[in-house]
N, C-alpha and C positions, 0 to 999 in steps of 0.2 A: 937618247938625245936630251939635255940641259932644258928647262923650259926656263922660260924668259917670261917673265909675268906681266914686262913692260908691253910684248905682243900684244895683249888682251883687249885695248884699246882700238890700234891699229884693225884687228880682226872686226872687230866690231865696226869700224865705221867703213871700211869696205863692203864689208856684207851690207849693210843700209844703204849705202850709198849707190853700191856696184858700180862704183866709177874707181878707179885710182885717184883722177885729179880731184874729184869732188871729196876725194875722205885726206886726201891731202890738205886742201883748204881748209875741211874742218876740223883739222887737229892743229892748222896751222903749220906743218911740216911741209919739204920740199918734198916735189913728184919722187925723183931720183928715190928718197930716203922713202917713200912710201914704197917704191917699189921693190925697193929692198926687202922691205917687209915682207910683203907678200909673195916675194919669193923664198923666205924664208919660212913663212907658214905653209907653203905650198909644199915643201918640203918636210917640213915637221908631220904633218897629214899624212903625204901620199897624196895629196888629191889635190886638184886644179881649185876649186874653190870658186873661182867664177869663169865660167865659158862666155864665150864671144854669141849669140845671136843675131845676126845682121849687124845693125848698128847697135848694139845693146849690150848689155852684160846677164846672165842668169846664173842664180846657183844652183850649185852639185845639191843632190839629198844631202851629205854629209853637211856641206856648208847651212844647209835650210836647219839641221838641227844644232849647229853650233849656236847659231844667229836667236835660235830661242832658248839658247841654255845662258847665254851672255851677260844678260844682266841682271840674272841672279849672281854667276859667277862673278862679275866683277862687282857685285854691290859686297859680296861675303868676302872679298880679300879687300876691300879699301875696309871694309869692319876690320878684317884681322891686324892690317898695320895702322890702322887710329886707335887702336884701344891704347890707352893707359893707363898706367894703375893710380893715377889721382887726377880729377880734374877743376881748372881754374876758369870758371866764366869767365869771370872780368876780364881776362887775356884771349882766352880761346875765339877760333874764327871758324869753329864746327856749324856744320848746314845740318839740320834735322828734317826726316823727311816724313808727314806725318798723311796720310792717307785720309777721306772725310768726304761724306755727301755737301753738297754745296752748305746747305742749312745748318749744319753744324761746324762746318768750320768758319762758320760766320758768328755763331754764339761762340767759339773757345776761341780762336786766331787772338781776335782787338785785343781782349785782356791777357791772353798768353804773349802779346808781344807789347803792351806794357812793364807787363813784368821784365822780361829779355828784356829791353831798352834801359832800365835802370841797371841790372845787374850783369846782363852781358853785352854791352853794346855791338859788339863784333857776333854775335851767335846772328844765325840766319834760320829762316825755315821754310820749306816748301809744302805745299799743302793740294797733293795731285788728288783727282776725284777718285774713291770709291770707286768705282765701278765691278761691274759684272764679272769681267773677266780677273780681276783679283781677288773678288767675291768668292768664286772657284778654284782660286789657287790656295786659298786658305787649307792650314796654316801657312803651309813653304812660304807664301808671298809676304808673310815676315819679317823673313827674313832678310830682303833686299828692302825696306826702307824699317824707319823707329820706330813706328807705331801704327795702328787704325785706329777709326773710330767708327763704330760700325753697333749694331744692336745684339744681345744675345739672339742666337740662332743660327748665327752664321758662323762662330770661331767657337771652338769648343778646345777641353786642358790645354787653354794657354794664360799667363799671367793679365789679370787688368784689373782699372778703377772702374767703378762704376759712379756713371753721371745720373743725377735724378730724373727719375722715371715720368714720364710724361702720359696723359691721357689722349686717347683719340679724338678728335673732334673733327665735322664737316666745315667747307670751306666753300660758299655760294657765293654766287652774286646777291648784292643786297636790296636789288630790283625782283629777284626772284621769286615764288609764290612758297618757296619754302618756308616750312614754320617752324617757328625756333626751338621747339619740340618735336619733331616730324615723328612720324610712324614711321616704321620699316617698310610698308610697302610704299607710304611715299617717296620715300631714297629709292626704292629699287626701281619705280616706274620709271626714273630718269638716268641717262645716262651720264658713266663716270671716268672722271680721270684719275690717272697712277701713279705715282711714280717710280715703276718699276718695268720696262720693258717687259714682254712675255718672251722674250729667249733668254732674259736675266734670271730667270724665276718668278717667283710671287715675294710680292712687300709683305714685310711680318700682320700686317691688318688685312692682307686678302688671304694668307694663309690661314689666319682667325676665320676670316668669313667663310668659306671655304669647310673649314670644320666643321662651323653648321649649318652646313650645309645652303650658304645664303652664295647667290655669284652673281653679282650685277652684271650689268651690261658696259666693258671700256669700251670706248670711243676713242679715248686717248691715251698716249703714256711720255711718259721723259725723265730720267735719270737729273734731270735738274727741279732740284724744290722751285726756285725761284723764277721758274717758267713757268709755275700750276696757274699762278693768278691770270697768267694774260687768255692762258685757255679754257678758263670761266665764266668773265666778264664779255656780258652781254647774253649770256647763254642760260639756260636751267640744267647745264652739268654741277656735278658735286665732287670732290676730291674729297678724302676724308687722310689728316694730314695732323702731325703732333701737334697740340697746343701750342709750346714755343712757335711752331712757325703759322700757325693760323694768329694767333695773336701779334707776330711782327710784320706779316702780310697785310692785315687789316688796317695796323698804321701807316704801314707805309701807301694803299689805296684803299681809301674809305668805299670806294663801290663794291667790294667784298665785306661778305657777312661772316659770321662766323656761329656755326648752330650745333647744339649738342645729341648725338646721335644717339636713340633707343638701345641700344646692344650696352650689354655687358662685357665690355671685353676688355683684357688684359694690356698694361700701357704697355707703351715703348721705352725700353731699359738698353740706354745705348752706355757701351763703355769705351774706353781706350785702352786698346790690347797692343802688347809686344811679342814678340818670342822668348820662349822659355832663355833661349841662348845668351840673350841682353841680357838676363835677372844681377851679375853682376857687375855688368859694365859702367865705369863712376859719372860716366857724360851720361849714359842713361837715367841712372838712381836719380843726377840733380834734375831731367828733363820731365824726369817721374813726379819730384817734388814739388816741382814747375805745375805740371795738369793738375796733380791736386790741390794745392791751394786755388788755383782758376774753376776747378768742379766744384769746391767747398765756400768760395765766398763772391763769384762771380755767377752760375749759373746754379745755384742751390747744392743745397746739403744731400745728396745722397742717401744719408745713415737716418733724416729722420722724415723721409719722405718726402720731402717739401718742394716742389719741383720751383717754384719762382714762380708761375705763371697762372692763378687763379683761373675761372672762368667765368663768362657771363653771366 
């Protein structure tokens, strides 16, 4: 049977939706012509794809693993027909999809999309969270958007820049009896917040701690930086959280301290990774071109350590 590649869509939002008229709506197409569709895929299959339960729709196995194969699959064929082999900012209307914990696409985003505004006006970019479950998919997950940004330890032989490395530092309230020098056992008496789910794994600084053997006590966790502060203040918990964001926390609410912790431990060396596959795609190289001048003259130099962000 011919495959039709325009299907891919179609497939996709019936399975989400398991409605006919709802994935109709969201493609904007008529019922009739969606149902065409899926009788059309129903047939290409062999298989029903959605069954009826009471008032409901459920999917077949089959459909359950199409439904997670899909947008990889369609992320890698809308790459195969936008490549080409020269590209023109100033004209192009290409969307870049760039992966990022809240806190760093707060430090790249502003000045990555100053630069865009002058030299592509029409380029776009979307900037979905990092998260756990991409975290795990690494490398493949790559493959479906342009980039991450994410720390060494999580992506390994694949191409990136590396962003200046940043020091650990604690994140208290400034009411707190913490001292701006604490001992270790001071920090451990007290309990801590993460920002790392415990079904996500361990943050690159509890894996540190961990190694030797230190393991405080969470109390808390959230995949968002920019939540730490509200589950601090007023409290004697401690986050222990990069410089950059301990120092733009701090301005933005003076009731957070910010203290430097006893351990010796190794910064945080976040980079921005692609897949090998992109290495010569020409809307990549200028996108490439793009983060580096924003890592080398907006968030510090890389190459000669200097992260931007002293400490107290």
């Amino acid at each position: 049977m011919a495959i039709d590649y325009n299907l891919l869509r179609p497939l996709r939002a019936l399975l989400e939706e398991r409605s006919v008229t709802r994935a109709a709506e969201r493609l904007h197409m008529s019922q009739p012509s969606m149902s065409t569709a899926l009788a059309r895929l129903r047939a290409h299959y062999a298989d029903p794809l959605l069954l009826r339960r009471g008032n409901r729709h459920v999917l077949t196995p089959l459909a359950e693993r199409l439904l997670a194969a899909l947008p990889r699959a369609i992320a890698e064929t809308e790459h195969v027909f936008g490549l080409q082999s020269r590209f023109e900012p100033a004209t192009s209307t290409r969307t870049f999809t760039i992966a990022a914990v809240d806190y760093m696409a707060a430090r790249v985003a502003p000045d990555l999309l100053r630069i865009v505004e002058r030299e592509a006006p029409n380029v776009r970019f979307e900037f979905p969270a990092a998260d756990g479950r991409l975290v795990h998919a690494m490398p493949d997950a790559l493959r479906t958007i342009d980039g991450a940004i994410l720390p060494h330890g999580y992506v390994a032989d694949q191409p990136h820049l590396d962003f200046a490395a940043e020091p650990w530092v604690c994140l208290v309230d400034a009411a707190s009896a913490v001292a701006a020098h604490p001992s270790l056992d001071e920090l451990l008496t007290r309990p801590w917040v993460q920002t790392l789910p415990a079904r996500e794994g361990a943050s690159p600084v509890r894996q540190q701690l961990r190694f030797r053997g230190i393991d405080p006590t969470v109390v808390a966790a959230t995949p968002h930086f920019f939540v730490v502060p509200s589950l601090l203040l007023g409290t004697d918990r401690v986050a222990m959280v990069p410089a950059g964001f301990a120092r733009m926390a701090v301005r933005a609410e003076p009731r957070l301290r910010l203290v430097v912790p006893p351990l010796d431990l190794d910064p945080v060396r976040d980079a921005f990774w692609w897949h090998l596959d992109r290495e010569q795609d020409a809307e990549h190289i200028w996108l490439r071109g793009v983060v580096d001048r924003v890592r080398r003259t907006a968030i510090g130099n890389p190459d000669d350590g200097d992260s931007g962000i002293g400490l107290p």
